[in-house]
C-alpha positions in Angstrom: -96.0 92.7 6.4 -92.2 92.1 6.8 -92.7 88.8 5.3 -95.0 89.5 2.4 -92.5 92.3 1.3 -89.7 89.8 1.6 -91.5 87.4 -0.3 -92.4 89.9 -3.4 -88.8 90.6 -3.5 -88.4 86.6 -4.1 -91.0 86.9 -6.7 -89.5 89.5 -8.6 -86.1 87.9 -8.0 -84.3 91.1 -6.7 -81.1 90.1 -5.1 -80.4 92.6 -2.7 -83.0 94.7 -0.7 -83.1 95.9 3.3 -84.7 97.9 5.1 -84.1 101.1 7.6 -86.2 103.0 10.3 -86.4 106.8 9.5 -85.9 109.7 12.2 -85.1 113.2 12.2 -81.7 112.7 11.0 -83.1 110.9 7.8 -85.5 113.1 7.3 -83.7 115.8 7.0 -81.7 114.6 3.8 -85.5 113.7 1.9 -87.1 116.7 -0.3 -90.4 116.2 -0.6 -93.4 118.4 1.6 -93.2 118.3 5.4 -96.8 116.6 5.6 -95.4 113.7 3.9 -92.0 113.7 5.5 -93.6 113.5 8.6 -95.4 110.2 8.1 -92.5 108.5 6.7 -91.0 105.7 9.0 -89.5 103.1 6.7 -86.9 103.2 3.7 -87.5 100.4 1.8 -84.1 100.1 -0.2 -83.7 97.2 -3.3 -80.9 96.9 -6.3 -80.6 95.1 -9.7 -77.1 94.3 -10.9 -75.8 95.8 -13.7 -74.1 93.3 -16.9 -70.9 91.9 -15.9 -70.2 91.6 -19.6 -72.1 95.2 -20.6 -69.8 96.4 -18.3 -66.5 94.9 -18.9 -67.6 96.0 -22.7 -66.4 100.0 -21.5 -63.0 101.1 -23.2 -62.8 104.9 -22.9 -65.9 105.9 -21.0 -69.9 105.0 -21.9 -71.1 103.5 -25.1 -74.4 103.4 -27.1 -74.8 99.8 -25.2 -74.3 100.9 -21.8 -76.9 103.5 -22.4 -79.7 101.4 -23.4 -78.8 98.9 -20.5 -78.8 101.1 -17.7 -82.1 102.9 -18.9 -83.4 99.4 -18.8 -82.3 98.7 -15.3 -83.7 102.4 -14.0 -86.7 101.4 -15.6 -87.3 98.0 -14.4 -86.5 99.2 -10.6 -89.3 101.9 -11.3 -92.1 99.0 -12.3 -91.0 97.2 -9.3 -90.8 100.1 -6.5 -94.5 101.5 -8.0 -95.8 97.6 -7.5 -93.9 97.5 -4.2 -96.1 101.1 -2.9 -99.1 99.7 -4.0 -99.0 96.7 -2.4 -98.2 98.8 0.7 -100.9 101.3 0.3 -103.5 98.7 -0.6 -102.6 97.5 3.0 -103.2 100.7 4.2 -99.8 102.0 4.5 -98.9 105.4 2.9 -95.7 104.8 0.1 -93.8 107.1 -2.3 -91.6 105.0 -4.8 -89.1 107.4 -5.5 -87.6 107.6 -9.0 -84.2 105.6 -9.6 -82.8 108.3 -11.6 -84.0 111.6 -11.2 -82.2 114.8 -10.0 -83.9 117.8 -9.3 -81.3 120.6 -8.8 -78.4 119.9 -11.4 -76.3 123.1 -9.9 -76.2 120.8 -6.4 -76.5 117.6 -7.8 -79.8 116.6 -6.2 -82.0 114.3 -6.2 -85.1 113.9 -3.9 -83.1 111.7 -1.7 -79.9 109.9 -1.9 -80.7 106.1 -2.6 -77.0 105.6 -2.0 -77.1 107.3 1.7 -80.2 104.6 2.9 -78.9 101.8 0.9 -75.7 102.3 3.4 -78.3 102.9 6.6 -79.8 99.4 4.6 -76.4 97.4 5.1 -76.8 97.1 1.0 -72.9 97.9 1.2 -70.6 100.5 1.7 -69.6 103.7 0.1 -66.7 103.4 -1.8 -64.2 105.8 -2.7 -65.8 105.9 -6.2 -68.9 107.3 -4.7 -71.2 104.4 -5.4 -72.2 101.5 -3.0 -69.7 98.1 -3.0 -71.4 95.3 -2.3 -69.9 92.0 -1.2 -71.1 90.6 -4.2 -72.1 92.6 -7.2 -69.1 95.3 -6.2 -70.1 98.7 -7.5 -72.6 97.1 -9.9 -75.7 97.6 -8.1 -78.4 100.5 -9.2 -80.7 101.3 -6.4 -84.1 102.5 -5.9 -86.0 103.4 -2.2 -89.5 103.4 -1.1 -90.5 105.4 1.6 -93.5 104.6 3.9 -95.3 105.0 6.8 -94.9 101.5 7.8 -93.4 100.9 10.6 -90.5 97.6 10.4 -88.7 96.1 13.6 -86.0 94.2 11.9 -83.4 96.5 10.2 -79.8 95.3 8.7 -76.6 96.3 10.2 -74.3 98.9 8.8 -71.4 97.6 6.5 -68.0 99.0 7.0 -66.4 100.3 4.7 -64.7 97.2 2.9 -62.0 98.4 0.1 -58.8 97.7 1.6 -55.7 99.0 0.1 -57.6 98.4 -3.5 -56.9 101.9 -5.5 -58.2 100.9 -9.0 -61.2 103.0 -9.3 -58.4 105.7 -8.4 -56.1 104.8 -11.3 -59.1 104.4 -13.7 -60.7 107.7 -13.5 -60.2 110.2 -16.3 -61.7 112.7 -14.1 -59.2 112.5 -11.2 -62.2 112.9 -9.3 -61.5 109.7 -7.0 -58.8 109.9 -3.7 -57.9 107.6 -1.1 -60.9 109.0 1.0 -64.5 108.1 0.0 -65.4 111.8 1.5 -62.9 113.5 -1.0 -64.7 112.7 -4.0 -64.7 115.4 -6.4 -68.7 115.8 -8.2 -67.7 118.4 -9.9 -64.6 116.8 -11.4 -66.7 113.8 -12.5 -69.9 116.0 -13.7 -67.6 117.9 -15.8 -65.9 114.9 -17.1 -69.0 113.1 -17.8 -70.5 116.0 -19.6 -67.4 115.8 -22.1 -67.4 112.5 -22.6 -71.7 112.1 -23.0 -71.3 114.8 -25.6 -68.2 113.4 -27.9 -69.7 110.5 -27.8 -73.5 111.7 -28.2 -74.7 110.0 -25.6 -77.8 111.1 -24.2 -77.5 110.6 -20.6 -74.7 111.9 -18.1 -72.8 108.1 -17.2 -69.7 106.7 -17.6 -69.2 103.3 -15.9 -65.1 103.0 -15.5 -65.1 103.0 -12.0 -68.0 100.5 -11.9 -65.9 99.0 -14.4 -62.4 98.9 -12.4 -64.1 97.7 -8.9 -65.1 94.2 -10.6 -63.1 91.7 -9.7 -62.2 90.1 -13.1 -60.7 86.4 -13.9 
């Protein structure tokens, strides 16, 4: 089964994807019904870069571009993750693709899990202090989905350390102030309320920003 999952990954061209074996821990930090909790084994973790160039279009916060292309990204990781379940459950394995973007407490800031929490257990990359996944590759470009299911997978990546060096220009970058030298010490309530201001002067319809995605890249 490893191999046919690792091989619709290839067909969908997703670059980066892993895998993680579930326990109490894990389970803990999923909100959905303790019947299904209880059968889940596997996260199944995958992300989609985000445009270099839709990106490095950004100035003073999000744009009417921005918008469009990351509702296009949330929505092609949905197709794929509902394909990805289906393909498990028609081999007889019970999955839950869990929604890219979707949070179902706003006062906490909750989601039903945190896809950046298993894409670290994934080695998909580490948290940054900007509070998204770095990746070697696409930096802080990556948006993630997870699947959860009760298959059960041997081979599981190996955690990333955390990978950011002395770099502090997320730091600089943030209107918010809601980014210090420790990934822990991230501010959400700085950046919710910051984001909030900014969606609304600039009537944009969804809470995002993109500058600290923005200042991780590595630019020419």
């Amino acid at each position: 089964m490893e191999k046919e999952i690792g091989q619709f990954f290839y067909i969908n061209k997703i670059p980066v994807f892993g895998c993680c074996r579930i326990g109490d821990e894990e389970k803990s930090k999923i909100y959905l019904t303790e019947k299904i909790v209880r059968k889940i084994n596997t996260a199944i973790v995958f992300g989609i870069p985000l445009s270099k160039g839709v990106i490095a279009n950004l100035i003073d916060g999000p744009d009417l571009l921005y918008l469009h292309h990351y509702r296009q990204a949330n929505y092609l990781l949905d197709k794929i993750s509902y394909q990805l379940a289906s393909l498990l459950e028609e081999k007889g394995y019970l999955s839950i693709p869990v929604p890219a973007s979707q949070i179902i407490d706003w006062k906490k800031q909750k989601a039903l899990l945190s896809h950046k929490y298993f894409a670290c257990l994934c080695g998909l990359g580490w948290l940054g202090r900007n509070n998204l996944i770095v990746n070697s590759v696409y930096r802080s470009r990556l948006r993630f989905t997870t699947v959860l299911t009760e298959l059960v997978i041997e081979k599981t990546n190996e955690v990333v350390e955390f990978g950011c060096g002395n770099c502090k220009n997320c730091v600089r970058m943030c209107p918010a102030g809601a980014i210090s030298e420790k990934a822990e010490q991230f501010d959400h309530i700085k950046c919710f309320e910051k984001i909030k201001e900014m969606t609304k002067k600039k009537n944009i319809s969804q809470y995002i920003c993109g500058l600290c995605i923005k200042a991780c890249e590595k630019w020419d």
